[in-house]
N, C-alpha and C positions, 0 to 999 in steps of 0.2 A: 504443440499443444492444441487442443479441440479450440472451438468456438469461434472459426473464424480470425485470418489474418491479421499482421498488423497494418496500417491506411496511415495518411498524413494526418489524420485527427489523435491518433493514439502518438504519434511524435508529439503535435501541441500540447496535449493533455500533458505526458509525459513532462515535458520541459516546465508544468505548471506544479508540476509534483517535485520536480528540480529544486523551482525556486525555495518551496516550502524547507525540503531536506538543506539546502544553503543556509536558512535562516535559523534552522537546528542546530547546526554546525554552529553558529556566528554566538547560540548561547549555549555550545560547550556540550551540547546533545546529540548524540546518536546519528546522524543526516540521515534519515528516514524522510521522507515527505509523502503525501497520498493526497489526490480529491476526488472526488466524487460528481459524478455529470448525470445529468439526467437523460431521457430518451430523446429529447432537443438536442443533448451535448451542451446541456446549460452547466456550470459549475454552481454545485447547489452548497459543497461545505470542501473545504481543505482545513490541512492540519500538518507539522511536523512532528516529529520523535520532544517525549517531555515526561518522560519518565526521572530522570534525575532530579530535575529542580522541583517537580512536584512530588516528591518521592514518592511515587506511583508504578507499582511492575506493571501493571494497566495503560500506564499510558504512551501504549505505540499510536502512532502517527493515523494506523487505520482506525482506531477504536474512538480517537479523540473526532475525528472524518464521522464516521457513523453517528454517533452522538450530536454533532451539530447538526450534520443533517436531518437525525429523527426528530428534534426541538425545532428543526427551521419548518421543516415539512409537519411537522405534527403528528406524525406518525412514525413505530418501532420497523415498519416494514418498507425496505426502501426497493421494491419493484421496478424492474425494466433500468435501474442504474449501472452505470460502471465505474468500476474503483482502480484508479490509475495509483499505483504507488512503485516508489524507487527500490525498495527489495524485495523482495518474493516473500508473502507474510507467512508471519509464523505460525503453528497452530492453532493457538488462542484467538488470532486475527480472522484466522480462516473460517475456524466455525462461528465468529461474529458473522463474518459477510454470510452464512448459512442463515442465523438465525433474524438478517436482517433482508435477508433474498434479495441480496446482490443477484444483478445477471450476469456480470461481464465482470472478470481483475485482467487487470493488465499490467505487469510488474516488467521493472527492468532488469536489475542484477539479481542472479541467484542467489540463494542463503546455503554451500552445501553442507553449513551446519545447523538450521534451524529452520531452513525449511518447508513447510505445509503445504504446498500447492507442487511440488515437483521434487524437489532437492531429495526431501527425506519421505514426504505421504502427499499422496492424493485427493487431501481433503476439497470437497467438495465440487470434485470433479471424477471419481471413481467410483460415483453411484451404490455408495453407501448410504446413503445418508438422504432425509426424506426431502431436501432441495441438492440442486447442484447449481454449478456457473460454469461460463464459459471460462474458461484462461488464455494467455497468450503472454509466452514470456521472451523476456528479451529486447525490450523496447528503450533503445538508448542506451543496453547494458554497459557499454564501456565509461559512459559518462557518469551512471549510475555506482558504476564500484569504484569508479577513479573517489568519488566522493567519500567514500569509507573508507577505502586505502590511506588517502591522504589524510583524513579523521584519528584513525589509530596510528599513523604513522608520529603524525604530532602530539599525539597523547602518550605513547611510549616517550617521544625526547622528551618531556616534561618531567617522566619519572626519572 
């Protein structure tokens, strides 16, 4: 994927995005997790997967991330940041980080059924669209799917 490699900072970030997606898990959500870092590499908002409990189809892990950050920062446009999240966002997600000019996603596991940035479309990275961002995927993918494996795998034995 464009926009530059992944470096030992997209591993940290990543395993910060981990912990979030764990914490998802631990209430029965989705293990999504995403943060967001500034052009310091400052962690300006994190968030996990909380669509269930809040009964929210809105509430992926990226969007809840975006949100913080535009209330922390004060502003809908979050320029020059990177958005580290544990699966490849989905559509919805994607043209969030468009309409909030993300510069940089950095995801781990792929979605190859949902998506947005490589699986299924090239949102905001195929120069459609009147921003784009960097991608880079695959950062800690094994760690990243092990966690959603193991997620549905225990929510099937429950059934």
């Amino acid at each position: 994927m464009g926009g530059g490699g992944q470096d030992a900072r997209d591993f940290y970030f990543m395993g910060k995005a981990i912990e979030l997606a764990v914490g998802a898990a631990a209430i029965d959500e989705v293990p999504v997790g995403a943060v967001l870092v500034d052009r310091d590499y400052t962690i300006v908002a994190g968030a996990g997967n909380n669509c269930i409990q809040a009964h929210d189809p809105t509430g992926h892990a990226e969007i809840h991330t975006l949100r913080a950050a535009a209330e922390k920062l004060k502003n809908y446009r979050l320029p020059e940041t990177t958005m580290y999240v544990t699966l490849e966002p989905c559509p919805m997600c994607a043209a969030a980080m468009i309409q909030a000019r993300v510069k940089r996603v950095v995801f781990g596991a792929t979605d190859p059924k949902g998506g947005g940035l490589q699986s299924l479309y090239s949102i905001g990275n195929d120069g459609k669209l009147n921003h784009s961002f960097a991608v880079v995927g695959g950062v800690r993918a094994e760690e990243c799917a092990a966690l959603l494996k193991d997620f549905f795998r225990r929510r099937r034995k429950k059934r």
